[in-house]
ZADO-1210 file (C-alpha; in nm, 4 decimals, padded with zeros to 6 digits):
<atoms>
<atom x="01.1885" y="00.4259" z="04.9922" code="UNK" pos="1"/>
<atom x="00.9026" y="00.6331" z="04.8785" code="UNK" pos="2"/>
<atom x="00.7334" y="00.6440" z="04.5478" code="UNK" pos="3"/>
<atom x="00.8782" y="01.0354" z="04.5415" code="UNK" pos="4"/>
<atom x="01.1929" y="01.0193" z="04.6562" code="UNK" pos="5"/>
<atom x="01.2584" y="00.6959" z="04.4144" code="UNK" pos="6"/>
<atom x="01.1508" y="00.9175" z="04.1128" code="UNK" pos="7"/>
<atom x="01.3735" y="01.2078" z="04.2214" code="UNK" pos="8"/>
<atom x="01.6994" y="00.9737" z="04.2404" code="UNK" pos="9"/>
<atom x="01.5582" y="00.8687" z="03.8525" code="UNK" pos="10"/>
<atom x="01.4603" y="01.1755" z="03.7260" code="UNK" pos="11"/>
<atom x="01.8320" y="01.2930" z="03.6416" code="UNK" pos="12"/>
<atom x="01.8864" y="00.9430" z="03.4434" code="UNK" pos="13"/>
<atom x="01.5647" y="01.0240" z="03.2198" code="UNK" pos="14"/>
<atom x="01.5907" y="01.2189" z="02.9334" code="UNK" pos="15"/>
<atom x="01.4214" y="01.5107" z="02.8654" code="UNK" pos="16"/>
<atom x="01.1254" y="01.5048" z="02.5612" code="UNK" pos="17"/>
<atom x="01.2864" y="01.5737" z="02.2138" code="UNK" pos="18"/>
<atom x="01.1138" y="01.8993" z="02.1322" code="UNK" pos="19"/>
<atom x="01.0680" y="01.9217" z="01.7454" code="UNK" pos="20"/>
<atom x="01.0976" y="02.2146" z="01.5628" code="UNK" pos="21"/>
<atom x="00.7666" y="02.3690" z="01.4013" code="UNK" pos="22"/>
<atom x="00.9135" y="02.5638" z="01.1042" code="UNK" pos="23"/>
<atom x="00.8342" y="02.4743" z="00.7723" code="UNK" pos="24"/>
<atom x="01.1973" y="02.3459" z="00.6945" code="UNK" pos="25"/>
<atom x="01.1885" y="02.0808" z="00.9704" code="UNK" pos="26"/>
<atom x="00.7873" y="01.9974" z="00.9138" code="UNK" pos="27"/>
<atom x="00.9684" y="01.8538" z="00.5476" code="UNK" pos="28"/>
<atom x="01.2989" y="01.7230" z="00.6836" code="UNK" pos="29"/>
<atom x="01.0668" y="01.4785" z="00.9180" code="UNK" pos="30"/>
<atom x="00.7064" y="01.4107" z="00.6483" code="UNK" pos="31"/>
<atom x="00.9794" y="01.3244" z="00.3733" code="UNK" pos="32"/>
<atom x="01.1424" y="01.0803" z="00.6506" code="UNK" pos="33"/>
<atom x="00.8238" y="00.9543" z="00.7122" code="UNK" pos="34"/>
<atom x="00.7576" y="00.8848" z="00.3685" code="UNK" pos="35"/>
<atom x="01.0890" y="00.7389" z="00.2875" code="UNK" pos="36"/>
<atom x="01.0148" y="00.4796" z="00.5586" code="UNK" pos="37"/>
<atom x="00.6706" y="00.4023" z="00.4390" code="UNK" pos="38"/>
<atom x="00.6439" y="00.4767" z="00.0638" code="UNK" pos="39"/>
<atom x="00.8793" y="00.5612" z="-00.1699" code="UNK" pos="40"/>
<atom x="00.5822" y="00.6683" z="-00.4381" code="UNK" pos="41"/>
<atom x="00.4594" y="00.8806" z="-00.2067" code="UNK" pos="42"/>
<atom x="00.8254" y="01.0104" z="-00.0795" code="UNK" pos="43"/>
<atom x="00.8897" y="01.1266" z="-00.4721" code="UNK" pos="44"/>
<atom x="00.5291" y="01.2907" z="-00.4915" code="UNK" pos="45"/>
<atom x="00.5887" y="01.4864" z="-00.1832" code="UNK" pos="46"/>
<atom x="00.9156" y="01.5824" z="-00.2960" code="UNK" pos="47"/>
<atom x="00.8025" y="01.7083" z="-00.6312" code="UNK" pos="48"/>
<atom x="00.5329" y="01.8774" z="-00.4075" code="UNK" pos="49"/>
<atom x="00.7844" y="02.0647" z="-00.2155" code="UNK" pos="50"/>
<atom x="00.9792" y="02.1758" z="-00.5252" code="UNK" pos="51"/>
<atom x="00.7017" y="02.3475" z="-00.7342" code="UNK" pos="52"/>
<atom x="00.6383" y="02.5527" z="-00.3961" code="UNK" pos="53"/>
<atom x="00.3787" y="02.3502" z="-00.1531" code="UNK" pos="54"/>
<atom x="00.3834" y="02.4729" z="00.1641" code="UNK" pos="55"/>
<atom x="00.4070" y="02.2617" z="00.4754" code="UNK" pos="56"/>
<atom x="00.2826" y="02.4418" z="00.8452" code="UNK" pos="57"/>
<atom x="00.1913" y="02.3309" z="01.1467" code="UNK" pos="58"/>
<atom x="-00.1972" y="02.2449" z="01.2082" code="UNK" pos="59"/>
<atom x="-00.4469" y="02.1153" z="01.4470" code="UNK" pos="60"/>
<atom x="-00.3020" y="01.7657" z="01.5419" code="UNK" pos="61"/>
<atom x="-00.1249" y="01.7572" z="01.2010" code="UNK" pos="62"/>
<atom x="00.0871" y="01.8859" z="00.9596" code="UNK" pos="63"/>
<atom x="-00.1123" y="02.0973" z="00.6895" code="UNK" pos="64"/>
<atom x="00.0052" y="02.0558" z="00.3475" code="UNK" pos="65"/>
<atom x="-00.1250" y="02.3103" z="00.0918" code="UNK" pos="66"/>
<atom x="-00.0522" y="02.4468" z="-00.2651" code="UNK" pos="67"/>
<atom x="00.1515" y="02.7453" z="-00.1458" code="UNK" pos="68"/>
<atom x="00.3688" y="02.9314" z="-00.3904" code="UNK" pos="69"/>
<atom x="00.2874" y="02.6145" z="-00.6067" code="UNK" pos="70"/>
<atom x="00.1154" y="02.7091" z="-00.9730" code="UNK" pos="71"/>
<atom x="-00.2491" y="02.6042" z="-00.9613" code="UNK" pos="72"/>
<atom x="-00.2191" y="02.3744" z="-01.2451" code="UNK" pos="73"/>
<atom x="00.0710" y="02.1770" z="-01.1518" code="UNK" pos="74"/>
<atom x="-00.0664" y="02.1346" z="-00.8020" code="UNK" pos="75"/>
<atom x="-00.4076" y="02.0482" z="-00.9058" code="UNK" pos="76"/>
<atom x="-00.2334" y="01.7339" z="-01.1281" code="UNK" pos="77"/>
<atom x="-00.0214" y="01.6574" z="-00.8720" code="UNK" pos="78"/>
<atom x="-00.2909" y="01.6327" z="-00.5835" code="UNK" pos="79"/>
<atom x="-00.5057" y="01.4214" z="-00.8145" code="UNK" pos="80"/>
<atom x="-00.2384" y="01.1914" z="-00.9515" code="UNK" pos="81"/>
<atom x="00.0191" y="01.1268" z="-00.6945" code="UNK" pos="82"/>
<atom x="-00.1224" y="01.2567" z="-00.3729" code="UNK" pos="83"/>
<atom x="-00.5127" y="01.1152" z="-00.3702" code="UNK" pos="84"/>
<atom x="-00.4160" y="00.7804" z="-00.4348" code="UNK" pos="85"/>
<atom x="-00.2232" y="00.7910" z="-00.0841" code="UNK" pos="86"/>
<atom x="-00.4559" y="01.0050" z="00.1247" code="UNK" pos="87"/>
<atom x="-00.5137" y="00.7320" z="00.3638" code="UNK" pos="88"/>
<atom x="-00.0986" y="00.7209" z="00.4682" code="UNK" pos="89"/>
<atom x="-00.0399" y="01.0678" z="00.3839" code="UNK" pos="90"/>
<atom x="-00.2979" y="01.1865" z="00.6674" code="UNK" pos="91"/>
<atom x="-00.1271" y="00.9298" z="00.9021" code="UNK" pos="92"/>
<atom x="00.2656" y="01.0686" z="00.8167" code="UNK" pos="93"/>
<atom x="00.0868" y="01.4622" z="00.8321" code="UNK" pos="94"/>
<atom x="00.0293" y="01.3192" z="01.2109" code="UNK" pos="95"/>
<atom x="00.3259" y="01.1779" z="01.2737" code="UNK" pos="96"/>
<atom x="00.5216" y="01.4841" z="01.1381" code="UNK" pos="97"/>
<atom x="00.3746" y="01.6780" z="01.4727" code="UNK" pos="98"/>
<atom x="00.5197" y="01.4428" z="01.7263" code="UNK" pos="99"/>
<atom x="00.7378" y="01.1741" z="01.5635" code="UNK" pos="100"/>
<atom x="01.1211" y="01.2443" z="01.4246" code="UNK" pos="101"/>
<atom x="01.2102" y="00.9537" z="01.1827" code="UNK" pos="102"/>
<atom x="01.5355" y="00.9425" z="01.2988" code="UNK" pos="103"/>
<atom x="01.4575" y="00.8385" z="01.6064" code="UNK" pos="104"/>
<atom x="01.3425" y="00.4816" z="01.4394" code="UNK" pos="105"/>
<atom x="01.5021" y="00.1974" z="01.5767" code="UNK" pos="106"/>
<atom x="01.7992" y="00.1191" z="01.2675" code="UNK" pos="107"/>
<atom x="01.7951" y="-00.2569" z="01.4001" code="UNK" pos="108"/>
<atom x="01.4282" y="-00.2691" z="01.2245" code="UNK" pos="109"/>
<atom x="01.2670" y="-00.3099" z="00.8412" code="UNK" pos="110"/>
<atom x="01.0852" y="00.0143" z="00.8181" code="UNK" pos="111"/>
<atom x="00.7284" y="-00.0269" z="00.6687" code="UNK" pos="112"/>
<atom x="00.8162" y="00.0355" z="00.3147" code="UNK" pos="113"/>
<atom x="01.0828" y="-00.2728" z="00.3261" code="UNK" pos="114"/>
<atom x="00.8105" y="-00.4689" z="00.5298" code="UNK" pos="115"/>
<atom x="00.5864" y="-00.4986" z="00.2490" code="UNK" pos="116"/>
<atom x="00.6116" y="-00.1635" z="-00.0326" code="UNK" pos="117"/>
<atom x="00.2667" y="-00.2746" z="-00.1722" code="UNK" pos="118"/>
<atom x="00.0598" y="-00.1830" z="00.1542" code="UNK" pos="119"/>
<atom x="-00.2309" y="-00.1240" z="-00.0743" code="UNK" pos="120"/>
<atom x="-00.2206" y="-00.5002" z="-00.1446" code="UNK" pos="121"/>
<atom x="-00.4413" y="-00.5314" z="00.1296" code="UNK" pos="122"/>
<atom x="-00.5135" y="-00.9150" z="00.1133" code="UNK" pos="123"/>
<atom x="-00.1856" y="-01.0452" z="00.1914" code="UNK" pos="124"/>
<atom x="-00.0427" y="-00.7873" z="00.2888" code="UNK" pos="125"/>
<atom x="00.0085" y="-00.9235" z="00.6861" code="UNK" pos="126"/>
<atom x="00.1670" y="-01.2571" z="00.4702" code="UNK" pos="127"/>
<atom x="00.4391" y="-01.0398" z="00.3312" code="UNK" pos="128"/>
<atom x="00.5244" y="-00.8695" z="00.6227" code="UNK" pos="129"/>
<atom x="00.6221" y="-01.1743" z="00.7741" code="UNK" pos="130"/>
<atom x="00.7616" y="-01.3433" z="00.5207" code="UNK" pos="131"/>
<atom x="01.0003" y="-00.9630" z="00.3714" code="UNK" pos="132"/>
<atom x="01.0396" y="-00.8894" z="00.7433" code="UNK" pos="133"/>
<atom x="01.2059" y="-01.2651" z="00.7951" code="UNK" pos="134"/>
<atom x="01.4032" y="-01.2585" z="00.5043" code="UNK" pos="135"/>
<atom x="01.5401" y="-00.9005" z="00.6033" code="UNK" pos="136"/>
<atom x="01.6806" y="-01.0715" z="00.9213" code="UNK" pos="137"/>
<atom x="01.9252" y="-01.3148" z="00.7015" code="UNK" pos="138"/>
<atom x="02.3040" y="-01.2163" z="00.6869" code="UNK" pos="139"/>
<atom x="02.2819" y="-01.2491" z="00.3021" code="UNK" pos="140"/>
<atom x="01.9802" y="-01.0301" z="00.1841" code="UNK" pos="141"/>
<atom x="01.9567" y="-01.1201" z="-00.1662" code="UNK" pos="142"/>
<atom x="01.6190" y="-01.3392" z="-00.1370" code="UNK" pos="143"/>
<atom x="01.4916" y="-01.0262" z="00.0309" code="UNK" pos="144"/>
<atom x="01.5557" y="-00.7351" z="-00.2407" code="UNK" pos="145"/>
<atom x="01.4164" y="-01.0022" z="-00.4855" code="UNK" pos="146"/>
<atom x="01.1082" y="-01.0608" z="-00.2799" code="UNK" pos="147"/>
<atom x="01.0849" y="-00.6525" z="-00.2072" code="UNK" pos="148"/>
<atom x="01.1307" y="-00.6197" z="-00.6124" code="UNK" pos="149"/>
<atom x="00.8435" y="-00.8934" z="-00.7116" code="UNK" pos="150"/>
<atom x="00.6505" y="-00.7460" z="-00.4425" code="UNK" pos="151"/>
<atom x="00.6733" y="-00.3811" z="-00.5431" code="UNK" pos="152"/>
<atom x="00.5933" y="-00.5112" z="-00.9435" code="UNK" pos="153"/>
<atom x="00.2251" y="-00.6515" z="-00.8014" code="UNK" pos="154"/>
<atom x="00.3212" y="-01.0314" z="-00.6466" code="UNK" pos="155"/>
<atom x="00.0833" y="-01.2041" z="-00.4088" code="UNK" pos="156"/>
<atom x="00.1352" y="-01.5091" z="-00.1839" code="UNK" pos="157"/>
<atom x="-00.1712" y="-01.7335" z="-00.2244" code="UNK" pos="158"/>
<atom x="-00.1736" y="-02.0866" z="-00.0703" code="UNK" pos="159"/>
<atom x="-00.1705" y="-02.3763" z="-00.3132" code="UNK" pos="160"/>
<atom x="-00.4490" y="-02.6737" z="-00.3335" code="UNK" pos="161"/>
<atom x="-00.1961" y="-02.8546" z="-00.0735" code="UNK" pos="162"/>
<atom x="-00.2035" y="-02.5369" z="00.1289" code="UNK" pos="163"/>
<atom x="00.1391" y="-02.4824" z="00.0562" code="UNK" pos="164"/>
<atom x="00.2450" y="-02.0657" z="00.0309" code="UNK" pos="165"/>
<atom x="00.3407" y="-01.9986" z="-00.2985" code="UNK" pos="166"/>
<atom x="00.4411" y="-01.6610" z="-00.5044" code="UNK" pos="167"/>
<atom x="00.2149" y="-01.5784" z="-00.7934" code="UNK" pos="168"/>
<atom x="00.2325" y="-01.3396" z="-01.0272" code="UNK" pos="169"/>
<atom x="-00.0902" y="-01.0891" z="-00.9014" code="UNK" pos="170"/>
<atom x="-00.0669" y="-00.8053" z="-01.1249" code="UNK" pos="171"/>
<atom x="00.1784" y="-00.8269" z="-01.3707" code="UNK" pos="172"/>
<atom x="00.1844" y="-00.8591" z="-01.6758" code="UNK" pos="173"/>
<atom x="00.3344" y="-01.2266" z="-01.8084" code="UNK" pos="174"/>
<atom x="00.6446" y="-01.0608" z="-01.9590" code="UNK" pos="175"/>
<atom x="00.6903" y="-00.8575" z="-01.6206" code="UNK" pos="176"/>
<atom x="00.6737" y="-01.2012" z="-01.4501" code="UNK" pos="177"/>
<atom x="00.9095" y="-01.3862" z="-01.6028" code="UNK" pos="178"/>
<atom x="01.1419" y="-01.1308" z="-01.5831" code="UNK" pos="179"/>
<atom x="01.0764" y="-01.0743" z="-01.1826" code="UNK" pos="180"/>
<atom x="01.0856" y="-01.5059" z="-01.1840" code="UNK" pos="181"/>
<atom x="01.4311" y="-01.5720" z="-01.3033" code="UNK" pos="182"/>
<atom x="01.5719" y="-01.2649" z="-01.0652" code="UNK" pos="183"/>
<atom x="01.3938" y="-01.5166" z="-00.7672" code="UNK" pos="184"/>
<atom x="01.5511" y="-01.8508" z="-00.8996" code="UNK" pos="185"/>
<atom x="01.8900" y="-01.7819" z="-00.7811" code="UNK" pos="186"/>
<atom x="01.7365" y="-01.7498" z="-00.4126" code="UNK" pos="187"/>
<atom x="01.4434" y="-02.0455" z="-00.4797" code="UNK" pos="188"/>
<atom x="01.6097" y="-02.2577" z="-00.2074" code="UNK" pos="189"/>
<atom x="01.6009" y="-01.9973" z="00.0456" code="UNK" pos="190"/>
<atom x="01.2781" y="-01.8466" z="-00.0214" code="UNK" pos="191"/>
<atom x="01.0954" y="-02.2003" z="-00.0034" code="UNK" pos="192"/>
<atom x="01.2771" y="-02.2466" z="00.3338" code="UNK" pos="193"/>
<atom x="01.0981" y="-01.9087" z="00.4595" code="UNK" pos="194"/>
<atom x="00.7658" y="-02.0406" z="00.3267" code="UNK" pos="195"/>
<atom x="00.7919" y="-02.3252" z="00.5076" code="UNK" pos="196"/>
<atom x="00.9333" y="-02.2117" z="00.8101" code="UNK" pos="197"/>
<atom x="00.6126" y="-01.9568" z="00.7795" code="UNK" pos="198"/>
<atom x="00.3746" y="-02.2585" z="00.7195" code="UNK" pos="199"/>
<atom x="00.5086" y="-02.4242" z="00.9907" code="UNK" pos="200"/>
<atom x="00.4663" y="-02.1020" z="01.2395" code="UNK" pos="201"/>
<atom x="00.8589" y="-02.2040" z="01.3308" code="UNK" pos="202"/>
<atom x="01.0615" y="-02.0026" z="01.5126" code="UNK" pos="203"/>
<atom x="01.3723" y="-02.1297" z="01.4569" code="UNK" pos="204"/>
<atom x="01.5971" y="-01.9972" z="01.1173" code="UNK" pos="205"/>
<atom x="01.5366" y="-02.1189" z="00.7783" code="UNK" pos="206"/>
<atom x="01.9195" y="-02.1751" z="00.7460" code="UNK" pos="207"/>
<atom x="01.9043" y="-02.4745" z="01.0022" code="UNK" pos="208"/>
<atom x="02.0055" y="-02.7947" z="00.8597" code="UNK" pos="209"/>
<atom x="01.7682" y="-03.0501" z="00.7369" code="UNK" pos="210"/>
<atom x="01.5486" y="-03.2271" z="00.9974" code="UNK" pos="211"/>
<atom x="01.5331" y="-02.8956" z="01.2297" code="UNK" pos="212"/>
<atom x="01.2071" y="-02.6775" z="01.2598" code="UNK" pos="213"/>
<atom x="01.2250" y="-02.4309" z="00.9639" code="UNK" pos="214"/>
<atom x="01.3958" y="-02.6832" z="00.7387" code="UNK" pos="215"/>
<atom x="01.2648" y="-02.9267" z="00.4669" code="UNK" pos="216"/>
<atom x="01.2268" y="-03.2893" z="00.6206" code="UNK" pos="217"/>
<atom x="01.4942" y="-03.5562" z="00.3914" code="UNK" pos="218"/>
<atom x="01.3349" y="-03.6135" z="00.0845" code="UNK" pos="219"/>
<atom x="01.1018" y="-03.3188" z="00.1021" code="UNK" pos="220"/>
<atom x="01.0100" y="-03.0926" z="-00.2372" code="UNK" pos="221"/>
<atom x="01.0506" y="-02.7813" z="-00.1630" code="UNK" pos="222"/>
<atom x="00.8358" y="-02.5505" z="-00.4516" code="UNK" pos="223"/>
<atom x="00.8529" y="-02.1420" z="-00.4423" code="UNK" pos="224"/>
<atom x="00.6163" y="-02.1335" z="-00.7023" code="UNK" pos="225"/>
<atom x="00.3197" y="-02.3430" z="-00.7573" code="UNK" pos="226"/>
<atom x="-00.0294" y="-02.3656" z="-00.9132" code="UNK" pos="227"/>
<atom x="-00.2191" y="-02.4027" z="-01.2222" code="UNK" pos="228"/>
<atom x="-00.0844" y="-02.2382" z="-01.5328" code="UNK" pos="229"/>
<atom x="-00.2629" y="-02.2236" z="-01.9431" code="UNK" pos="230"/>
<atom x="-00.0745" y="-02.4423" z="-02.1188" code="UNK" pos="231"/>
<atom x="00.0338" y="-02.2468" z="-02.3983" code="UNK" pos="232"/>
<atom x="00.3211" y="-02.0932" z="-02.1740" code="UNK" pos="233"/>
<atom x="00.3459" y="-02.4178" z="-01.9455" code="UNK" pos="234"/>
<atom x="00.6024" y="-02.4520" z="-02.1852" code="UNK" pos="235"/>
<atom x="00.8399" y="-02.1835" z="-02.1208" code="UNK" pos="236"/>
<atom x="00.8160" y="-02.1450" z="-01.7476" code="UNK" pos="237"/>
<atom x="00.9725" y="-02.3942" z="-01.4890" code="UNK" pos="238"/>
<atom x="00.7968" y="-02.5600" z="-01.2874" code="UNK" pos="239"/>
<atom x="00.5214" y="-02.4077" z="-00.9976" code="UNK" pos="240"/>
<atom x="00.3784" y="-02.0562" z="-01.2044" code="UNK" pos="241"/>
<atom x="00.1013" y="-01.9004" z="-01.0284" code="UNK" pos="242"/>
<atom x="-00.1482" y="-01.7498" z="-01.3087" code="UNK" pos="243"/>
<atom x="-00.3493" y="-01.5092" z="-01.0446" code="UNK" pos="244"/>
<atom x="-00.4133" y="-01.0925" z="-01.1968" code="UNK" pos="245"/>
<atom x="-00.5858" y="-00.8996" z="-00.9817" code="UNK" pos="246"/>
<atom x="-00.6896" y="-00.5073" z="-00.9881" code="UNK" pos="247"/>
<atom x="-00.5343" y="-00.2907" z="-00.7468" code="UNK" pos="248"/>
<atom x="-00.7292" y="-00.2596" z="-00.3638" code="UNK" pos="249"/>
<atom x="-00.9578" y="00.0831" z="-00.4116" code="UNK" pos="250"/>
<atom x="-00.8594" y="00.2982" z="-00.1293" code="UNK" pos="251"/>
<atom x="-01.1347" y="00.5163" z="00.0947" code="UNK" pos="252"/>
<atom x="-01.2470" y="00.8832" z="-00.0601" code="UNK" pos="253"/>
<atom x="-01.1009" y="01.1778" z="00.1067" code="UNK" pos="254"/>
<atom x="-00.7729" y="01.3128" z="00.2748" code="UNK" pos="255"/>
</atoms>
């Protein structure tokens, strides 16, 4: 059978290309579903953009978002406080608007923004989308909202002196810590397995029983926090406290 007449018989079982609607209406319906599935800070600033009156068209190979009917005041804070700080993504999800519908994401999936929320984390941020994405994956998703919430409040994963993965507190503040470390402790079992099965580079799942790749050896400690701490709060915090504060990543001029 020829290459032609084989893609004839096919042709009727492909489906023809989604064609997406250019009018300013649908341009929102799909950036805001972008932006839900990548950043919910962003998501809320474009919203707010959209309801003082920014208007959304179509562009050369991307959405263009301007001030519109928006008051000049009220768009110039927004721009500068909510939008700027994202220019990076929002120039990606402007793209995507043009020739991506959201709801055509796979549901079976973590979108981005459940991957790791902090993108701008930079350092670890390829760490946490293993370890949120993994934890997403169990039946029982408590360890992973936890995880997603310490994560969103500033929490880095940082090897320990034994090159063991361990959560630390990054930027938060110590009261913001504690509070985000005794949310994790009901789900410390489960999140050590994860960091070990990540250690390990094991495929198998972290609710194996003991002796199986992804589960603690007999006998074997398994920490979710651990590190160095100043003494005067050793005191008050159980065991493995991670003492790391670091400023947020900068992010590249211009959008």
């Amino acid at each position: 059978m020829s290459e032609r007449s084989l893609a004839e018989l096919m042709a009727p079982l492909t489906p023809p290309a989604k064609i997406l609607s250019l009018d300013s209406a649908a341009l929102w319906a799909r950036l805001l579903g972008h932006a839900k599935r990548w950043d919910m800070i962003l998501y809320h600033a474009l919203a707010a953009a959209r309801a003082i009156g920014a208007d959304l068209a179509p562009g050369q190979g991307k959405a263009s978002l301007t001030a519109g009917r928006a008051p000049a005041a009220e768009w110039a804070e927004l721009r500068a406080q909510s939008l700027e700080p994202h220019r990076t993504l929002l120039v990606d999800l402007l793209r995507r608007t043009m020739i991506e519908d959201p709801t055509d994401a796979p549901v079976d999936q973590p979108t981005p923004y459940e991957q790791d929320p902090r993108r701008d984390l930079a350092e670890d941020h390829a760490t946490w989308v293993t370890l949120l994405t993994s934890a997403w994956r169990l039946e029982n998703q408590g360890a992973f909202w936890t995880l997603h919430i310490a994560r969103i409040c500033g929490a880095k994963l940082r090897p320990d002196q034994q090159g063991r993965l361990q959560v630390v507190m990054g930027q938060m503040s110590w009261q913001a810590w504690n509070e985000v470390r005794d949310d994790l402790a009901p789900h410390r079992e489960m999140i050590a397995r994860l960091l070990l099965q990540m250690e390990r580079g094991a495929g198998a799942s972290p609710g194996q029983a003991a002796g199986t790749p992804g589960a603690p050896a007999a006998g074997e400690q398994l920490t979710l926090l651990d590190g160095p701490r100043p003494a005067a709060i050793q005191e008050n915090q159980t065991e493995g406290l991670g003492e790391e504060v670091a400023p947020p990543a900068d992010r590249p001029a211009g959008w």
